[in-house]
C-alpha positions as CSV (number, residue, x, y, z in Angstrom):
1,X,16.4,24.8,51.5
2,X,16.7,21.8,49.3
3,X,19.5,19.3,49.7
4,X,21.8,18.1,47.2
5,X,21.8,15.1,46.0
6,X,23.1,13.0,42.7
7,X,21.4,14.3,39.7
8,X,18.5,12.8,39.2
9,X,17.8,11.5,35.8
10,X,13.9,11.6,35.8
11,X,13.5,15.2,37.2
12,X,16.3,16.8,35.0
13,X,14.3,14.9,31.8
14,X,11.4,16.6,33.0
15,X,12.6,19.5,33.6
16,X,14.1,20.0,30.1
17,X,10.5,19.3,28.7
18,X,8.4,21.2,30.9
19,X,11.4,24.2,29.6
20,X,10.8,23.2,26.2
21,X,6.9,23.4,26.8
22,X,7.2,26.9,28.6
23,X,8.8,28.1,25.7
24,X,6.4,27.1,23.2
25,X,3.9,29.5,25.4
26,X,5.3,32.8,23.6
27,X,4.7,31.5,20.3
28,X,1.7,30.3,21.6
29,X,1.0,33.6,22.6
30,X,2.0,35.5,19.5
31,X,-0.7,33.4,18.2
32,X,-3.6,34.2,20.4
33,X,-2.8,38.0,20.6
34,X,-2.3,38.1,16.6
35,X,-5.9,36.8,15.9
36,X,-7.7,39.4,17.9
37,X,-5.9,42.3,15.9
38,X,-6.6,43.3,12.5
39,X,-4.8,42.0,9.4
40,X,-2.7,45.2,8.9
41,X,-0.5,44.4,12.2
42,X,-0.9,40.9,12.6
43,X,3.0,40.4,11.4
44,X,3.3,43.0,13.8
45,X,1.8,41.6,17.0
46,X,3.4,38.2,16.3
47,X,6.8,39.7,16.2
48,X,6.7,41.5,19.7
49,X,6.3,37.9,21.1
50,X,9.2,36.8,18.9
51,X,11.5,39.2,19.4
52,X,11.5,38.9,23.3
53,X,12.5,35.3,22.8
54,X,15.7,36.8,21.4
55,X,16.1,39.9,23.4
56,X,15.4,38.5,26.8
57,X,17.7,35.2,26.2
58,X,20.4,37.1,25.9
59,X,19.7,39.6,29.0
60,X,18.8,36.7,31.1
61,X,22.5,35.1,30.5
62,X,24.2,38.3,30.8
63,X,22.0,39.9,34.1
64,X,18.9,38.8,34.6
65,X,19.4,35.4,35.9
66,X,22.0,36.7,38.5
67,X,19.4,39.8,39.7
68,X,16.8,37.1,39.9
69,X,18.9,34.3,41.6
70,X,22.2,35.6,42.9
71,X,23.0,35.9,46.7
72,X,20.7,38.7,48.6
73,X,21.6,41.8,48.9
74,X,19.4,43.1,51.8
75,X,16.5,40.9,50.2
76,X,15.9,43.9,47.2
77,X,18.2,41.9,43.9
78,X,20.6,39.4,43.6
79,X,24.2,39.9,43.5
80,X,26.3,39.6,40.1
81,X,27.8,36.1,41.3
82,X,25.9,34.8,38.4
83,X,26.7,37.1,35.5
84,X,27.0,35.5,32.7
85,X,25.9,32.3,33.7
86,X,29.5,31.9,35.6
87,X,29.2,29.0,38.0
88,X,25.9,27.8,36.9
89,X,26.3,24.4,35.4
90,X,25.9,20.7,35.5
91,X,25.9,20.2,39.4
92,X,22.7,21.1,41.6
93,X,22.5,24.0,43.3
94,X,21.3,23.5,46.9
95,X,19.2,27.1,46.7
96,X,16.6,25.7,44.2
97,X,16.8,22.3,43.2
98,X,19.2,19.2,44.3
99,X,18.7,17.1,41.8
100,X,18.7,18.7,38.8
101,X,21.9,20.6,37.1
102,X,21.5,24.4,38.0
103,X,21.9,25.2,34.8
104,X,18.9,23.2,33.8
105,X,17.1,25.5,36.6
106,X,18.2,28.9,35.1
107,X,17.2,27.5,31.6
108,X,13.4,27.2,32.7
109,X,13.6,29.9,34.7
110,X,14.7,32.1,31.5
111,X,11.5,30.7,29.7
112,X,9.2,32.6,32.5
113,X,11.3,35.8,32.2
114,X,10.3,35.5,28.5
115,X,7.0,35.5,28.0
116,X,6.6,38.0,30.9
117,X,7.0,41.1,29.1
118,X,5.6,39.0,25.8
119,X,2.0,39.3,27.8
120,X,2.5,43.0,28.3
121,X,2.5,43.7,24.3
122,X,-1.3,43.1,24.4
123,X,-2.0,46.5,25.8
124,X,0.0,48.3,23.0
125,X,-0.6,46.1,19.8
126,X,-1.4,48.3,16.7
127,X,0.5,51.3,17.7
128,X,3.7,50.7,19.5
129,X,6.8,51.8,18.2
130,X,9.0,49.0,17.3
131,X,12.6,50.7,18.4
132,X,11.3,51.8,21.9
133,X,9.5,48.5,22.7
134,X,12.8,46.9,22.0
135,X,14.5,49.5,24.8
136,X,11.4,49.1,27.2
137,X,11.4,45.2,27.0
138,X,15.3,45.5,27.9
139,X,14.7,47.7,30.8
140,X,11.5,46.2,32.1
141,X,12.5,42.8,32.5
142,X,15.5,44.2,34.2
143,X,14.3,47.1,36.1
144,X,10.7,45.2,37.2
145,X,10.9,41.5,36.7
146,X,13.8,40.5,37.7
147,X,13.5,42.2,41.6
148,X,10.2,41.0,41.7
149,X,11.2,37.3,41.1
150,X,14.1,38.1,43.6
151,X,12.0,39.0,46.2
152,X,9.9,36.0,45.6
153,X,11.7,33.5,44.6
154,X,15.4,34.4,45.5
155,X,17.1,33.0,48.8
156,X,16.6,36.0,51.2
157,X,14.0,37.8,49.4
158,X,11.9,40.3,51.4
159,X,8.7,38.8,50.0
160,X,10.0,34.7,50.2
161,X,11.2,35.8,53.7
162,X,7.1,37.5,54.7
163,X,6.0,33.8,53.8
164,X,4.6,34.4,50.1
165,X,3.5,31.2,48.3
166,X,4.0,32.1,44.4
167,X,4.2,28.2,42.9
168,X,4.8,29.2,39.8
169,X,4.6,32.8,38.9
170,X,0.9,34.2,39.3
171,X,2.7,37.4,41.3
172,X,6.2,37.2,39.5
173,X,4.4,36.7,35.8
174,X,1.0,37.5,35.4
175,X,0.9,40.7,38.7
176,X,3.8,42.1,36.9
177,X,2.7,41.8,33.0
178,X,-1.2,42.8,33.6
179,X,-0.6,46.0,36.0
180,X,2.5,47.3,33.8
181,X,0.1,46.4,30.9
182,X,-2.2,49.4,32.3
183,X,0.2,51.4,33.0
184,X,1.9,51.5,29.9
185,X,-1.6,51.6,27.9
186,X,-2.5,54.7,30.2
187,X,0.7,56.5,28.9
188,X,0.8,55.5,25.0
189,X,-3.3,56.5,24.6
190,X,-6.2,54.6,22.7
191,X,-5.6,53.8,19.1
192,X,-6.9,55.9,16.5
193,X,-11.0,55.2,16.0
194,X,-10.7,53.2,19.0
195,X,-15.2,53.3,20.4
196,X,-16.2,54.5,16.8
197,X,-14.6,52.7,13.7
198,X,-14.6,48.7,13.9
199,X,-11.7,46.7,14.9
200,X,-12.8,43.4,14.9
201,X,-9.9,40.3,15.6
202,X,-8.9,39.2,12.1
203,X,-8.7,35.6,13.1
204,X,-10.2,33.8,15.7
205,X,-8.7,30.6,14.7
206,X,-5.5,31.8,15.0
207,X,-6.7,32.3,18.7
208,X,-8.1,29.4,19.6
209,X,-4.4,27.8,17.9
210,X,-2.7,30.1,20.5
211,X,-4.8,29.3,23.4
212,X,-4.8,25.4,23.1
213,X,-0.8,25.6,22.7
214,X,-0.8,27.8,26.1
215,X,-3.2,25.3,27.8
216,X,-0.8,22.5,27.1
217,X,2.6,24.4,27.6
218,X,0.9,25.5,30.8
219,X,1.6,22.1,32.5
220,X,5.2,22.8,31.8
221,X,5.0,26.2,33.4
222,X,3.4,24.9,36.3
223,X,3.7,21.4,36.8
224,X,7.9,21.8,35.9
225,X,7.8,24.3,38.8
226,X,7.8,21.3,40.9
227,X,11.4,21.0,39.7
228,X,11.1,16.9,39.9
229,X,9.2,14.3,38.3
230,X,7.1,13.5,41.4
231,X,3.6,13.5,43.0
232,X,3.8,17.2,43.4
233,X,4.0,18.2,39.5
234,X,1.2,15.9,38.6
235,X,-0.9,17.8,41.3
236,X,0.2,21.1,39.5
237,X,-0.8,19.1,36.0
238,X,-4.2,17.9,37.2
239,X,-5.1,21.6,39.4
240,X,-3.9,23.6,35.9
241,X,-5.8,21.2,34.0
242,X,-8.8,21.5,36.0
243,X,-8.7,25.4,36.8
244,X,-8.9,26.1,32.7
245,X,-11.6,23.7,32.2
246,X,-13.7,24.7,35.1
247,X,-12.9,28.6,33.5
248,X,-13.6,28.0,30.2
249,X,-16.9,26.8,31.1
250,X,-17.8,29.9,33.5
251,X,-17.0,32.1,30.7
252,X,-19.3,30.1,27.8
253,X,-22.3,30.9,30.0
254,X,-21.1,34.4,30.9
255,X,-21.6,35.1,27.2
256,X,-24.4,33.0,26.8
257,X,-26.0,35.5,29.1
258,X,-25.0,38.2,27.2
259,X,-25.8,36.7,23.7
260,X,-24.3,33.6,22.4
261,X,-21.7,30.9,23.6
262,X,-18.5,33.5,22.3
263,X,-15.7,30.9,21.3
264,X,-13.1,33.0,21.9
265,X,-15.0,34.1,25.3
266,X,-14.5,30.2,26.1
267,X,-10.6,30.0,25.1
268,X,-10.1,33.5,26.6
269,X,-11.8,32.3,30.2
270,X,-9.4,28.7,29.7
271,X,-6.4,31.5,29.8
272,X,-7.9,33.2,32.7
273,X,-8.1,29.9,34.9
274,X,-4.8,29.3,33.3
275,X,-3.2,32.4,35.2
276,X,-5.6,31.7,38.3
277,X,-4.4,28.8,39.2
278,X,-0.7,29.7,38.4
279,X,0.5,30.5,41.6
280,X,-1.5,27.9,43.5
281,X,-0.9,24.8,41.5
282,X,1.3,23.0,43.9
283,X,-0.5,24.2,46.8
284,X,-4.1,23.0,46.7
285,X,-6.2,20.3,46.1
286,X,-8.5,20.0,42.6
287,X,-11.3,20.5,44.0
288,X,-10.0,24.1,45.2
289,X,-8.8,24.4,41.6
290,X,-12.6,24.4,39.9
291,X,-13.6,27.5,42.4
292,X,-10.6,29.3,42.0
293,X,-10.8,29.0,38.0
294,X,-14.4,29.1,38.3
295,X,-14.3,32.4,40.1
296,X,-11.2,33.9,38.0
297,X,-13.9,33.6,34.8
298,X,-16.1,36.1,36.3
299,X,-13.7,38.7,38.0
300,X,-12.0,39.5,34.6
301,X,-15.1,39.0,32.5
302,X,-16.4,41.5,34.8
303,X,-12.7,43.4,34.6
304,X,-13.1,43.5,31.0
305,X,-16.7,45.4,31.8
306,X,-15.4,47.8,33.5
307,X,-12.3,48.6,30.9
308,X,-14.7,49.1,28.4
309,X,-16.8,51.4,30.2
310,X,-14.5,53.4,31.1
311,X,-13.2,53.5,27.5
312,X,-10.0,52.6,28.4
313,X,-7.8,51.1,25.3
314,X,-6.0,48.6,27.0
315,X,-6.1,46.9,23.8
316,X,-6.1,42.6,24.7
317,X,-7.1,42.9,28.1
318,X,-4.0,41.8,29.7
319,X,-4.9,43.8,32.4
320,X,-8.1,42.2,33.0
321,X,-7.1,38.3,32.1
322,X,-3.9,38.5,34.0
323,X,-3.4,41.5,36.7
324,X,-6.8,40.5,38.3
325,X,-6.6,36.6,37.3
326,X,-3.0,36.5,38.8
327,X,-4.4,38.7,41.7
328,X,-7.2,36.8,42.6
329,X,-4.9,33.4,42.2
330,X,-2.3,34.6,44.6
331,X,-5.2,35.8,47.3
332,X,-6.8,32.3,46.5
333,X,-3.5,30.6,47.5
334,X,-3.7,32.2,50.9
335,X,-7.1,31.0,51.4
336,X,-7.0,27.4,50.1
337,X,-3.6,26.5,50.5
338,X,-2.9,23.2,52.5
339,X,-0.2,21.2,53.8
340,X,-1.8,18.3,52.8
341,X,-0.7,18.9,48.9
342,X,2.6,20.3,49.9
343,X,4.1,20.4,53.2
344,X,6.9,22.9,52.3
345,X,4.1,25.5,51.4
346,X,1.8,26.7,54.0
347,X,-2.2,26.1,55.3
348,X,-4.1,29.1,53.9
349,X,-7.6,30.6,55.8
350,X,-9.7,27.9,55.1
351,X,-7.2,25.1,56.6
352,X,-6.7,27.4,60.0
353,X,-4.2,30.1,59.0
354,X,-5.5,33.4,58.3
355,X,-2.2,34.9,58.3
356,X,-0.8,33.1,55.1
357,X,-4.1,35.2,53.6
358,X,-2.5,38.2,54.7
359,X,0.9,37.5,53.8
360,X,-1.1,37.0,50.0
361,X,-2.5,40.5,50.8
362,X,0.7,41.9,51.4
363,X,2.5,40.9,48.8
364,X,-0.3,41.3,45.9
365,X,-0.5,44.8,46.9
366,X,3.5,45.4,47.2
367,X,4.1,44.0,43.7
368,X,0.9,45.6,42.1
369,X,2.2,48.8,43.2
370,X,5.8,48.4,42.0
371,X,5.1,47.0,38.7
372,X,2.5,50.0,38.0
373,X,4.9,52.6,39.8
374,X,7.8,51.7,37.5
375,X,6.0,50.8,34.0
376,X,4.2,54.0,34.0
377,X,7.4,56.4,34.8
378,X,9.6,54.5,32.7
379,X,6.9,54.6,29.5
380,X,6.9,58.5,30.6
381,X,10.2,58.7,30.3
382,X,10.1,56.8,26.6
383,X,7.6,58.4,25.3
384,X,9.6,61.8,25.9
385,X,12.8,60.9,24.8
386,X,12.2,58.3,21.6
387,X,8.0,58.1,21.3
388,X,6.1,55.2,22.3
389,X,3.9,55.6,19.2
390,X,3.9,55.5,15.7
391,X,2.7,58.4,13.3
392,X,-1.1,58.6,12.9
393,X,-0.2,57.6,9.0
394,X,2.1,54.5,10.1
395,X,-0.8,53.6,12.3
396,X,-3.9,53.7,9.3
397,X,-1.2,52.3,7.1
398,X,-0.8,49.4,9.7
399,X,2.7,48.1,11.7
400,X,3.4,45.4,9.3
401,X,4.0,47.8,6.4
402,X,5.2,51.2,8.8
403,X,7.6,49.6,10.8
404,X,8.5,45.9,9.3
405,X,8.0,46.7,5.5
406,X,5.8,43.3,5.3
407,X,2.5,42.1,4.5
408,X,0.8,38.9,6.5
409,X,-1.2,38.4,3.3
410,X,-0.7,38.8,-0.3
């Protein structure tokens, strides 16, 4: 437990920028998902990121902050102390961070509960029904998120309590959004032609845009995770920095096996060491950073193998990039964690602790199983009541005209 102190003036700054820079992510995103559709639905695709800045804003002031971060109730979900934002404002809160205004804390800590379910829209682009995503985004951060970042996060939460190390959301974020992400693209089916008729991203630029904006709002989402402006965020910075690179460049000679150095194979392996390193960041040392980015690059190239073999339309890989990228970060953290970054955290396996590697174990398989247990019944339960898809017309027609009544391009 932190201590209170003054505000301090340098950490609050930073941590207003590194909220600022974690919210530029879902644009960011919108950006690198809408290249890698086709033109009919890019207006589409860009929208489900934007919408859940709007949607989840508002359910993270109402609920979600208070299920995430109010007191304990048997370690499962916050109480509703917090509803509403009541009693979070300008002075610290002991919990999370002493030096900072609490509000300041639950303002970044809405930015994560953003683009959570915004990463989960890569599995459906192209066919999702616009009403019911709005219901399942409403429901999922609520029904999935926000326990999961209780029980890792929150003061008394079964998983904080095992021991888990989760710096800055590689189980909470990226465990959650890739396994719900194949659960939900399991229930709505493959798109129409999906094997046989083309469907070829529109525009790669618009790609590589959205990944270099996520690289650099990453060292918000990360290094602002230290919740001060101190030695421990600029290890996050330089481990986040140095996880992408190390990715991106696994990934250019994992297609330059294949065929030819892909570029969006290189931004797309940057993303991966991205989410790698995400819940180690504050934990381990740079060098520990190039192996586990290194490494992330060639378990979801290798993910993304094995979804297309199996024919499985799960359509932007989140599945791949960020269920087994934030899996194999969280596992890494128990094996290269060490006290000698951050003495709050833990020594992993390779420092003398095989148990922190289990405690990883445990609680990547817990929230794997939740987040895939609850998508997939709730997108049954949609696609019953309202439909999680669009007409097979509204679908060769395209989203942006079907459901928004626009066109990206005159």
């Amino acid at each position: 437990m932190n201590t209170v102190s003054a505000i301090n003036a340098g950490d609050t700054a930073w941590v207003l920028i590194a909220t600022a820079l974690v919210m530029m992510m879902t644009p960011a995103l919108a950006f690198f998902y809408g290249g890698m559709v086709r033109k009919k639905n890019v207006l589409s695709t860009l929208n489900l990121s934007f919408i859940i800045m709007a949607v989840i804003s508002i359910q993270w002031v109402l609920v979600g902050y208070t299920l995430a971060f109010g007191p304990s109730i048997s370690g499962l979900i916050g109480a509703l102390n917090f509803a509403g934002l009541t009693g979070v404002g300008a002075s610290p809160n002991a919990d999370y961070a002493g030096t900072i205004p609490h509000l300041a804390f639950a303002a970044y800590q809405m930015m994560f509960a953003v683009i959570t379910p915004a990463l989960i829209t890569g599995a459906f682009v192209e066919r999702v029904r616009f009403k019911t995503f709005l219901i399942f985004a409403l429901l999922w951060a609520t029904l999935v998120y926000d326990p999961v970042a209780h029980w890792v996060w929150g003061v008394g939460g079964l998983l904080r309590q095992l021991g888990a190390l989760d710096f800055a959301g590689g189980t909470v974020v990226h465990i959650t959004a890739g396994f719900s992400a194949l659960a939900f693209a399991r229930v709505i089916g493959a798109r129409h032609g999906y094997g046989k008729a083309p469907m070829e991203p529109h525009n790669i630029p618009y790609s590589v845009l959205g990944a270099g904006l996520l690289w650099v709002g990453w060292f918000g989402f990360n290094g602002g995770s230290a919740l001060a402006a101190n030695g421990l965020a600029v290890n996050a910075l330089v481990t986040t920095n140095t996880a992408a690179a190390a990715a991106g460049l696994v990934w250019m000679f994992l297609t330059w096996m294949d065929n030819k150095p892909s570029v969006l194979g290189i931004v797309t392996g940057a993303v991966v060491g991205l989410v790698a390193i995400t819940p180690a960041a504050g934990f381990v040392t740079p060098l520990a950073a190039i192996i586990i980015g290194g490494l992330a690059a060639v378990i979801s190239y290798y993910a993304i193998k094995f979804r297309q073999r199996n024919n499985l339309d799960e359509s932007l890989d989140v599945w791949a990039c960020h269920g087994m990228g934030g899996a194999w970060g969280a596992l890494a953290t128990g094996l290269f964690a060490t006290k000698m970054v951050n003495d709050a955290g833990a020594d992993g396996l390779f420092y003398g602790n095989p148990g922190q590697f289990l405690v990883q174990a445990i609680t990547v398989a817990v929230v794997i199983t939740f987040a895939f247990g609850v998508t997939f019944v709730l997108a049954k339960v949609l696609d019953a009541r309202l439909g999680l898809r669009v007409t097979d017309n509204e679908e060769e027609v395209g989203l942006d005209i079907s459901e928004h009544g626009e066109r990206a391009y005159a």
